[in-house]
C-alpha positions as CSV (number, residue, x, y, z in Angstrom):
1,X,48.5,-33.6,-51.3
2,X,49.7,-32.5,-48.0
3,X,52.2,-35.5,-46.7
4,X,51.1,-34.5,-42.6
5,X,47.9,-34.6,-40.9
6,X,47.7,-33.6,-37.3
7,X,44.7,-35.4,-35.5
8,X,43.0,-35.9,-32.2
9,X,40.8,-38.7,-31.2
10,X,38.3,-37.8,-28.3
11,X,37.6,-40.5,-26.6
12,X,34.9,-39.1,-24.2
13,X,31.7,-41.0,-22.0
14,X,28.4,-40.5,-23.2
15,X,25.2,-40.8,-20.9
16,X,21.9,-39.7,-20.8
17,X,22.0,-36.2,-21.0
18,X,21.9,-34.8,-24.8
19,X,23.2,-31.3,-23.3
20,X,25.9,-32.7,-21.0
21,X,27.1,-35.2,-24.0
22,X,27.7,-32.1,-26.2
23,X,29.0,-30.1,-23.1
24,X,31.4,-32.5,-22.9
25,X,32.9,-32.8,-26.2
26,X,33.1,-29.4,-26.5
27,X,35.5,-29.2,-23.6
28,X,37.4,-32.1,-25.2
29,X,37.6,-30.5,-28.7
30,X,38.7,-27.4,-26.4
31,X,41.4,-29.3,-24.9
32,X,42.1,-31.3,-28.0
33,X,43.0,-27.3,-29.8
34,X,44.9,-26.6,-26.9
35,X,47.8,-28.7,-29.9
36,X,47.8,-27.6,-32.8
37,X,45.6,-30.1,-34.8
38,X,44.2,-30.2,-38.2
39,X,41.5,-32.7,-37.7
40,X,39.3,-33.6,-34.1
41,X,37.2,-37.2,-34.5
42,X,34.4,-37.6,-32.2
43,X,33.2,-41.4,-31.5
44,X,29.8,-42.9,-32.8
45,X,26.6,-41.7,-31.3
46,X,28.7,-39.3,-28.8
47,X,25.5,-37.1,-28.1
48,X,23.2,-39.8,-26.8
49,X,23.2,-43.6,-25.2
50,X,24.4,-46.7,-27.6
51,X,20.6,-48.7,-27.0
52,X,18.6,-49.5,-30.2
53,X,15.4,-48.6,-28.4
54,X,16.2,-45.5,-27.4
55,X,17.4,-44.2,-30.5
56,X,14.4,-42.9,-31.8
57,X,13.9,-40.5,-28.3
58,X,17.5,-38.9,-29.4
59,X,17.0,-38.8,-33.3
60,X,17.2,-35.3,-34.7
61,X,16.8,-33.6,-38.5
62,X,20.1,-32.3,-40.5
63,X,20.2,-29.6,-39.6
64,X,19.7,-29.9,-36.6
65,X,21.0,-29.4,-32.6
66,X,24.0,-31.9,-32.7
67,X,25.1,-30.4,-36.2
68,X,24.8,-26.7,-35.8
69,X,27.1,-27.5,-32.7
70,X,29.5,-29.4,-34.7
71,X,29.7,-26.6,-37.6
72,X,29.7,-23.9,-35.4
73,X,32.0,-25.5,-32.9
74,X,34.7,-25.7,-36.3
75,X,34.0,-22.8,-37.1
76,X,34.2,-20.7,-34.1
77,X,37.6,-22.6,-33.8
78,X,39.3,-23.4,-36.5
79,X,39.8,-27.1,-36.7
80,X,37.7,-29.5,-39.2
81,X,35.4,-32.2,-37.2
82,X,34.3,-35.5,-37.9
83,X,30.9,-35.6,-35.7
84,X,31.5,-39.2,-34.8
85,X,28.1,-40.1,-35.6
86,X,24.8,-39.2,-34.4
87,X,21.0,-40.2,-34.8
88,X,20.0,-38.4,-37.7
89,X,16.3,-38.5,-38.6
90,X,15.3,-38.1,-42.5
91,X,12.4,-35.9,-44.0
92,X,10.6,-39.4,-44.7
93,X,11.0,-40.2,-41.2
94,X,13.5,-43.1,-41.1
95,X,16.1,-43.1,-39.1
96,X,20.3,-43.2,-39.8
97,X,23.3,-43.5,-38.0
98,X,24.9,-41.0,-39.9
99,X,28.6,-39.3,-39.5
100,X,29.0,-35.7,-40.3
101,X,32.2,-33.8,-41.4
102,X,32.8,-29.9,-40.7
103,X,35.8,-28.1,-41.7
104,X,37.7,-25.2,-40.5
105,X,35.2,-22.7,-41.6
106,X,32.3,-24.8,-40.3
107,X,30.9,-26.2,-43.9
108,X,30.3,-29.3,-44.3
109,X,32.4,-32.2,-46.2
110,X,30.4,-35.0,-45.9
111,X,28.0,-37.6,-44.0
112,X,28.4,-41.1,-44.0
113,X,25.2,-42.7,-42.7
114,X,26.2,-46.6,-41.6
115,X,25.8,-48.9,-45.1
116,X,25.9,-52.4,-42.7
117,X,24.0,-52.2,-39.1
118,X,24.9,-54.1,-36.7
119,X,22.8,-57.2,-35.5
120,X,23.9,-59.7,-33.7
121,X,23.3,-62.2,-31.0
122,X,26.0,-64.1,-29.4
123,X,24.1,-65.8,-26.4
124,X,25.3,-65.3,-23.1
125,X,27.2,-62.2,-24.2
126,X,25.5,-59.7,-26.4
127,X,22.5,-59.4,-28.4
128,X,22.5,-56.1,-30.2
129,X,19.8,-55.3,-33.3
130,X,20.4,-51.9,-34.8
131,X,17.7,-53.0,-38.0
132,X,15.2,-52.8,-35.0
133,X,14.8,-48.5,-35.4
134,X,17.8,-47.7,-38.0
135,X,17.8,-48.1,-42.0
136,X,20.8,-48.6,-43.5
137,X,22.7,-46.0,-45.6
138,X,23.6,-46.6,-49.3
139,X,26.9,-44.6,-50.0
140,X,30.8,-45.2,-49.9
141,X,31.5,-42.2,-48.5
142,X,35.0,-40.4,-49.6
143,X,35.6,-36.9,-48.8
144,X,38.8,-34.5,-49.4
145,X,40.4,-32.1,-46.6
146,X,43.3,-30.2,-47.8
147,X,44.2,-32.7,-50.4
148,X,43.8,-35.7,-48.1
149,X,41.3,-38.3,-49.4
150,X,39.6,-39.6,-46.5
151,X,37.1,-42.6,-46.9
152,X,34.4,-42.4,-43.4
153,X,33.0,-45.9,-42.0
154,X,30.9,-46.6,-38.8
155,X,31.8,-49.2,-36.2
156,X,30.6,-52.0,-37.9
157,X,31.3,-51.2,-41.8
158,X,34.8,-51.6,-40.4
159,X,34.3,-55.8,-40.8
160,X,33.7,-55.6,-44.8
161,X,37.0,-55.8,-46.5
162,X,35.2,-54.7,-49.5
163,X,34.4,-51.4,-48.5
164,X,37.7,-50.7,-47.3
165,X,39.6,-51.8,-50.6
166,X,36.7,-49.8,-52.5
167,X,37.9,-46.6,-50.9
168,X,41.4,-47.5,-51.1
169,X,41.0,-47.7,-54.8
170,X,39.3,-44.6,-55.2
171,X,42.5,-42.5,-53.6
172,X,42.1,-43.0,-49.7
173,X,44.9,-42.0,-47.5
174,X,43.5,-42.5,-44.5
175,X,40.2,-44.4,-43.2
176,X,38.5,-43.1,-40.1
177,X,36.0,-45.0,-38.6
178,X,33.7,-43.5,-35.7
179,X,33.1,-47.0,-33.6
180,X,31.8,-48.4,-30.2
181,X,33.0,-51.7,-30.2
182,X,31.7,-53.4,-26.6
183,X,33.5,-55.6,-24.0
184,X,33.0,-58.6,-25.8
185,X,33.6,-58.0,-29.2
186,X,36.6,-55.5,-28.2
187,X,38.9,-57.6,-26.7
188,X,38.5,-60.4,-29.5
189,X,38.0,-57.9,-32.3
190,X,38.9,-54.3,-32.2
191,X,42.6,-54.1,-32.4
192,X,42.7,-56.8,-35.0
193,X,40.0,-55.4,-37.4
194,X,41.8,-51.9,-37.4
195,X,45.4,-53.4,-37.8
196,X,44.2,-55.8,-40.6
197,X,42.2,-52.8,-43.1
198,X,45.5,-50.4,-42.6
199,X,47.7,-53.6,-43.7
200,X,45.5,-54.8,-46.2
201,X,44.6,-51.5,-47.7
202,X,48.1,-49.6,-47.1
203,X,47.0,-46.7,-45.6
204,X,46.3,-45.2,-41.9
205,X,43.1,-46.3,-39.8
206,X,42.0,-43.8,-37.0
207,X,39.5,-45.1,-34.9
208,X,37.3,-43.5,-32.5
209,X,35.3,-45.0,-29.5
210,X,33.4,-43.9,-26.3
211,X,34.9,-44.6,-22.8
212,X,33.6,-46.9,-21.5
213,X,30.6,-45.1,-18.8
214,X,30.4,-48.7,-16.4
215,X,26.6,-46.8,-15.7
216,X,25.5,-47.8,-18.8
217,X,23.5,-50.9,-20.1
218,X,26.2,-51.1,-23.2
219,X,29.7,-51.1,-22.2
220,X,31.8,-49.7,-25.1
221,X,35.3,-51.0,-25.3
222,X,37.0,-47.5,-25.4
223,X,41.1,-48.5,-26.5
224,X,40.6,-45.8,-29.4
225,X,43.3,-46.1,-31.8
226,X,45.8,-44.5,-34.6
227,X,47.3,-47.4,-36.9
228,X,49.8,-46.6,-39.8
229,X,50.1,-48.2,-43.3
230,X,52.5,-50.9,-42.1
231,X,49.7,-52.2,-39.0
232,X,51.9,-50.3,-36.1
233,X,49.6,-48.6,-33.6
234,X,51.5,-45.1,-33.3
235,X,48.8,-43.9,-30.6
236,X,46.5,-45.5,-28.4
237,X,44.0,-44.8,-25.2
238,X,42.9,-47.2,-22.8
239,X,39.1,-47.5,-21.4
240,X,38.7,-44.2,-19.7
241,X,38.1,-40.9,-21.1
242,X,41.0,-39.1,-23.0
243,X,42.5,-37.8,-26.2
244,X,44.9,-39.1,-28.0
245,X,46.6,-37.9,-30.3
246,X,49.2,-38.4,-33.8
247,X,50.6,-36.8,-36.5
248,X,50.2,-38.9,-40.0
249,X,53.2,-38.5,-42.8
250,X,51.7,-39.8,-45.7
251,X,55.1,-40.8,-47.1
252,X,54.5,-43.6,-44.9
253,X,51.6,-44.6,-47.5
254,X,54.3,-44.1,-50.6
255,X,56.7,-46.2,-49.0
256,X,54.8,-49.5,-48.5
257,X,53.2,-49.3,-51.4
258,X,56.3,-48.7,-53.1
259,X,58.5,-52.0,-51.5
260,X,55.0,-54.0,-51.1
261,X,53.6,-53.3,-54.5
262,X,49.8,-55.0,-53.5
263,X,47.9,-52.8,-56.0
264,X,50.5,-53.9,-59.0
265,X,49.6,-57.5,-57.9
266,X,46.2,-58.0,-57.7
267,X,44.8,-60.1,-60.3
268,X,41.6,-58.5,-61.6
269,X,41.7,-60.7,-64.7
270,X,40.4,-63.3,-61.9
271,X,38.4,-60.9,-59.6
272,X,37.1,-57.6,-59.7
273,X,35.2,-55.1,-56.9
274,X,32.6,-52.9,-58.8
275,X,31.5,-49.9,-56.7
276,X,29.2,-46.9,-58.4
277,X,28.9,-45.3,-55.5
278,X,32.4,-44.3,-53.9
279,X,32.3,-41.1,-53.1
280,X,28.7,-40.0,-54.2
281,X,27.8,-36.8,-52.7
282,X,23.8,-36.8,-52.0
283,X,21.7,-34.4,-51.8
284,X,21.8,-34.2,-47.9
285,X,18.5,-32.3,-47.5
286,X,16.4,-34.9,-49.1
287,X,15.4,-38.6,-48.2
């Protein structure tokens, strides 16, 4: 495994506009090579408006638009890409909020379509029903870039401990997690979630968010962040649009887990977390 992993976090608006959305993160990503990173993170649905109802207007096939940019756009510079997430729209019709991972050479590593959507209604505040137009996806996914096991969450997957210590198990270095956490639920909960899955599963979260566009009817929470293994935030961004940036020394992992032995400790003769699907590749042109 390679110990250092130079990455970028784009933190760009979103609005209406498919074309200007990818416009946009094109000239981030441009900016973003302007160092010399390994990895680029885009944040969820970064081509298209965060509203349930109008994800169905902005869905789109694999292949399709958004991901022949994204490959292309890795290939044509030589940096891998994790597509934040888009709509993605299956052969049978249903509908996914599904991340997409290109490497240098523009081939794809992976997708990771959102296992737990988020609906919720906390009156007064939010009310938010992604099961409204979206299915849920049924992988853990885990992918590998230049020895580096990566496991890829969405937003919300973030809040299930479970999924987290699954991927942790199965090798993760790093967790990256695509999100669009909104002005209520980002102030109470965004810092802390990312913070408690890098201490809890001893390894480095990188989180990605929209800024926050105050034109919009959903106001994401921006503050996209880089945590280490020991719950330090090395890099963070505020609300407004910007990349930030960190280089990851995966010693860092060794260390903890060498002077805070957690994976020694746990008792599995009194628990156990069974997962079959950690890392399953699917067939990506089907379903």
């Amino acid at each position: 495994m390679n110990n250092k992993l130079s990455i970028a976090l784009c933190q760009m608006m979103t609005g209406p506009s498919k074309t200007e959305n990818l416009a946009r993160a094109d000239k981030m990503i441009e900016q973003a090579c302007q160092r010399d990173v390994d990895l680029i993170i885009l944040p969820e649905v970064f081509n298209s408006p965060y509203q349930a109802d109008l994800f169905p207007a902005y869905a789109e096939p694999y292949p399709g638009p958004t991901t022949e940019f994204l490959s292309r756009t890795a290939r044509e510079k030589g940096v891998a890409i994790v597509g934040g997430s888009i709509i993605e729209q299956s052969a049978q019709g249903k509908l996914y909020n599904s991340s997409f991972v290109f490497d240098e050479h523009g081939n794809l590593l992976g997708r990771h379509r959102k296992i737990h959507l988020f609906d919720v209604d906390m009156p007064g505040r939010i009310t938010f029903k992604e099961s409204d137009t979206l299915s849920p996806g049924n992988n853990i996914t885990l992918f590998e870039f230049h020895g580096i096991r990566i496991g890829l969450l969405i937003c919300y997957d973030i809040r299930f401990p479970e999924v987290s210590r699954a991927l942790a198990l199965a090798g993760a270095d790093l967790l990256i997690v695509p999100a669009a956490f909104n002005h209520t639920s980002g102030p109470l909960f965004w810092e802390l979630m990312m913070r408690s899955r890098a201490v809890d599963q001893q390894l480095y979260v990188a989180a990605a968010a929209p800024a926050t566009n105050q034109d919009a009817l959903y106001h994401a929470w921006g503050n996209s962040l880089i945590v280490d293994p020991w719950g330090r935030i090395i890099a963070r961004a505020d609300d407004r649009e910007q990349i930030v940036f960190a280089e990851l020394d995966f010693s860092v992992n060794e260390e903890i887990r060498r002077e805070i032995p957690l994976y020694k400790h746990r008792r599995t003769d009194l628990y156990e977390l069974k997962s079959q699907s950690v890392g399953k590749i699917e067939n990506i042109q089907e379903d």
